[in-house]
N, C-alpha and C positions, 0 to 999 in steps of 0.2 A: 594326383593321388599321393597320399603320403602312407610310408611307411617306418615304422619305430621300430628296429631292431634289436638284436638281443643275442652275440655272439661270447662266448669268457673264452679267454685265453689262459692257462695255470702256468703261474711262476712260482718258482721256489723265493722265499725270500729271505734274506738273512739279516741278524739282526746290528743296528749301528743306533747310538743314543745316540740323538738331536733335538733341540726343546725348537719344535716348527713351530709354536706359538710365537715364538722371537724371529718367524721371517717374516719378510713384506716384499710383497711383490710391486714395485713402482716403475711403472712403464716411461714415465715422463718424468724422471729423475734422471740429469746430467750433469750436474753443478754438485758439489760439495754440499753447499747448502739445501738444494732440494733433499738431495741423499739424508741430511740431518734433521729436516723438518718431518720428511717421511718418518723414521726411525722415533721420534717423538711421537708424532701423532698415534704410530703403533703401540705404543707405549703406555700413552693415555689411554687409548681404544682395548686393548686386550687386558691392563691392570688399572681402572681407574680408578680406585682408592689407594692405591699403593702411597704412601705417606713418604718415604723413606729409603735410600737405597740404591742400588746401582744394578739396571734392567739392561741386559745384553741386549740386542737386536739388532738382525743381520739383514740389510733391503738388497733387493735384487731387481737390475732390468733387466727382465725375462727376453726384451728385443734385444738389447746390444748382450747379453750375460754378464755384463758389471755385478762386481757383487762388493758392497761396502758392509764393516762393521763398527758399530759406535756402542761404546757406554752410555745410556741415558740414566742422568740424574736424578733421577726424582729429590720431591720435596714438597711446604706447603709454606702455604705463605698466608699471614692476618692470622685471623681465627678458623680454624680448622671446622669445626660446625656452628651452625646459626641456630639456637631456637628448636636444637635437638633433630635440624634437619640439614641431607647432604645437600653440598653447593653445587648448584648448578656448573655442569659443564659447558663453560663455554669459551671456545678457541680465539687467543687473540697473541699480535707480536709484538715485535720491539725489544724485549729483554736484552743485554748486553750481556755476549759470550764468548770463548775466545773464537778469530774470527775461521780456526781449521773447520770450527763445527757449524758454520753456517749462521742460523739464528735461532734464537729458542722461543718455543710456544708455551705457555701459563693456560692452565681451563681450569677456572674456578679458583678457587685454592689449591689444587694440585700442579705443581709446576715440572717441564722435563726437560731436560737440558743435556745434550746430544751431544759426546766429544769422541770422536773419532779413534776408532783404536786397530791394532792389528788380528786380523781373524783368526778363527783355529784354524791349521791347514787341514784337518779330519772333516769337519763342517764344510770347508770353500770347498775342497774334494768333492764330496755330496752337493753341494750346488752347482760345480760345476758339470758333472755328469749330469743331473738333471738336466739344468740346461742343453746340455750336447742331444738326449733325448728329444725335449723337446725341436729342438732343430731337425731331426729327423722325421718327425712327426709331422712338422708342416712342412715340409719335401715331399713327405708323401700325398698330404692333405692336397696340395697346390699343386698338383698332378694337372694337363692342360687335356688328356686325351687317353684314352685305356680300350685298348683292344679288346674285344667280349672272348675271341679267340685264345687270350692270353690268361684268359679267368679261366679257373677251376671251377666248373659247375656250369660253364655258358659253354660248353664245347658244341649245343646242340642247336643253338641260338644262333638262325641263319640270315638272320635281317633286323636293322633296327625297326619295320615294321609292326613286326611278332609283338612288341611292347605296346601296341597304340589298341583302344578302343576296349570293348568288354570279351567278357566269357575268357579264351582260351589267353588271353591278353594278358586279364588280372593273374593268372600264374604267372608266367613270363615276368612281371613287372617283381614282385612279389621275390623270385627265386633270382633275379639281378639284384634285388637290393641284399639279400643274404650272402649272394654271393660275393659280391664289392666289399662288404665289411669284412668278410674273410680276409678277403683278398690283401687291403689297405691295413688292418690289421699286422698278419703273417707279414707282410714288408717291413712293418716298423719291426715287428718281434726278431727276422733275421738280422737287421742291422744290431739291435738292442743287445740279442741275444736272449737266454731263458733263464737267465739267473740275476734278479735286481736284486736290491737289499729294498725294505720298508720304508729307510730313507729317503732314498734314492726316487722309488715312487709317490710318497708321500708330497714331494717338493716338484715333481713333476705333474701332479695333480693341482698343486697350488699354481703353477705356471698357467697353464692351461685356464684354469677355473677366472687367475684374476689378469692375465695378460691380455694387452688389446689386439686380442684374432678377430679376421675377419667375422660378420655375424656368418655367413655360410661361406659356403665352397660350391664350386661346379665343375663338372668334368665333363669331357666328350667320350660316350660310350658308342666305340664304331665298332659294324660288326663283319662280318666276311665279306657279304654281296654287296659292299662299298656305300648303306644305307649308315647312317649315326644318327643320334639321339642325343641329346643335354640333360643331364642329372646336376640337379643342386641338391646342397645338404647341408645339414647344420649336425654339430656333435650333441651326443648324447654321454656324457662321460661318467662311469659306473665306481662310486667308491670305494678305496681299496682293488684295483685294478689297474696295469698299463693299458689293456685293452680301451677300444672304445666303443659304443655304440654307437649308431648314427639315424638321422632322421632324415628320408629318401623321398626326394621328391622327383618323378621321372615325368619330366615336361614335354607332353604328348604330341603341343603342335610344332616341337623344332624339329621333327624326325624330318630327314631331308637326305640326296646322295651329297655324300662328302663333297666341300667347295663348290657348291652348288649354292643360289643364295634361294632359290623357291624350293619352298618342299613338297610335301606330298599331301593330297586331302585325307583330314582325320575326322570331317563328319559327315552324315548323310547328302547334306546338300556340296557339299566341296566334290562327291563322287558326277554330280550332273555336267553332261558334255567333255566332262575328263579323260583325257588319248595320256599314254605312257609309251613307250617305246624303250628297250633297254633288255637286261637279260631276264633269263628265266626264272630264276631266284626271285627277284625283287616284282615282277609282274606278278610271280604266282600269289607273293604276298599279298600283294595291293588286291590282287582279287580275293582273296579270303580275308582282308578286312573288310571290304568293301560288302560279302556276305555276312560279317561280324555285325557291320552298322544297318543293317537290312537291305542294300540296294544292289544285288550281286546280279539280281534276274535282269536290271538293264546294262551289265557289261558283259562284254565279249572279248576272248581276246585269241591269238593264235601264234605260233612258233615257227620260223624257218631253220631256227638252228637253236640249239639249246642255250646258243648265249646272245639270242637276239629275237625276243619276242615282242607284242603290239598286244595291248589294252586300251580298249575303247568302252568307252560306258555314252548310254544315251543323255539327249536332256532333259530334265523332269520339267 
């Protein structure tokens, strides 16, 4: 079952001029030359009639946090329009340039020619906190395991059972995904703090949006009585926000006790001829799912000690 969240976090934000239309985010840029093909092609893409001129543009590898800046060129080349109509864009190489800036790309009659220059440090500043942001951000994201005990709002939440199956379930599932984004949230914002500038988020946004992150994420939500459960997720990222949202999928049949590699039956037939042994926590649950999925009236189960009960259910 999925759930789409919906958490904001408020930041003050203060203001710093930066034209982000002049960054590019290039994840598989490591050579000079990539860096400079990049920076054209951004070029072409965000001003493609630009005739004339000289187009800053700043590329960033959002994994390593390189951050390059080049002058691009512009110019045109033949006859500028045909027949009263624009030329086709179309990207091709070879031009001879000098060789700090890589190689240069021609589309159409507009040509851009990438020479490498020294950045503002007010700008590289702002991209490199971004970046530092985002580094924190997937720290938090690539979490391997999270205590339900250690979440605000799961204090009540005595087994990864409670999460499997209908009725009293669907809350349970519902109020762990609110709660996780809180959660994963407030961890980025302590590191971050509460006061970003606009830039600062803005380029942090763009990180995110065009960097190569994983498509999801997954975590291991365990809870007191030694049961866990697997949540994957994928981001939900809200513009104009550090915050994020997220899209919560709590995967019903990993529920299992920790290090353990079988789990626990999550449907009606999995409860047939099924014995548990273990404490009383985790029995009582399995028998109130077991009532959740209809089949409670054939288990039995009984306690000798409060941390060492027997659930037995018949076979259908």
């Amino acid at each position: 079952m999925r759930f789409v969240l919906a958490v904001v976090f408020l930041f003050t934000l203060c203001e710093k001029a930066v034209a982000f239309s002049d960054f590019d985010v290039c994840d598989h840029c490591y050579t000079t030359a990539q860096f400079a093909h990049a920076a054209e092609q951004h070029s072409l893409a965000t001003r493609p009639l630009m005739a004339s001129g000289i187009d800053p543009v700043y590329v960033v590898n959002a994994s390593s946090g390189e951050v390059r800046y080049f002058d691009v060129y512009r110019s045109v080349s033949g006859n500028l329009l045909g027949d009263g109509d624009e030329p086709e864009m179309v990207s091709q190489f070879g031009s001879a340039i000098p060789a700090t800036s890589g190689g240069s790309v021609s589309s159409g009659y507009y040509l851009a020619e990438a020479l490498e220059g020294a950045p503002d440090p007010e700008i590289l500043e702002v991209l490199e906190e971004a970046h530092a942001v985002l580094q924190i951000a997937i720290e938090t994201w690539s979490q391997q395991a999270i205590r339900s005990d250690e979440v605000p709002g799961l204090e009540d939440l005595q087994s990864a059972l409670q999460l499997v199956g209908p009725e009293s379930a669907e809350f349970w599932r519902n109020q762990v995904g609110v709660a996780l984004e809180d959660y994963m949230n407030a961890q980025i914002a302590s590191r971050v703090g509460t006061i970003i500038s606009d830039a600062i988020l803005g380029a942090y946004q763009k990180f995110v949006a065009a960097s190569m992150l994983p498509e999801g994420f997954e975590i291991v939500l365990q809870a007191p009585d030694g049961t866990e459960i697997r949540i994957t997720y994928t981001l939900n990222m809200r513009v104009g926000e550090l915050s994020d949202g997220y899209n919560f999928d709590i995967m019903e049949e990993t529920v299992r006790v920790t290090g353990q590699p079988i789990g626990f039956p999550t449907t009606p037939g999995g409860f047939s001829g099924y014995t548990y042994t273990g404490s009383f926590v985790t029995a009582s649950q399995l028998r109130l799912l077991a009532d959740r999925l209809g089949v409670g009236g054939g288990c039995s189960w009984s306690c000798s000690a409060s941390d060492h009960c027997a659930l037995s259910c018949s076979t259908n």
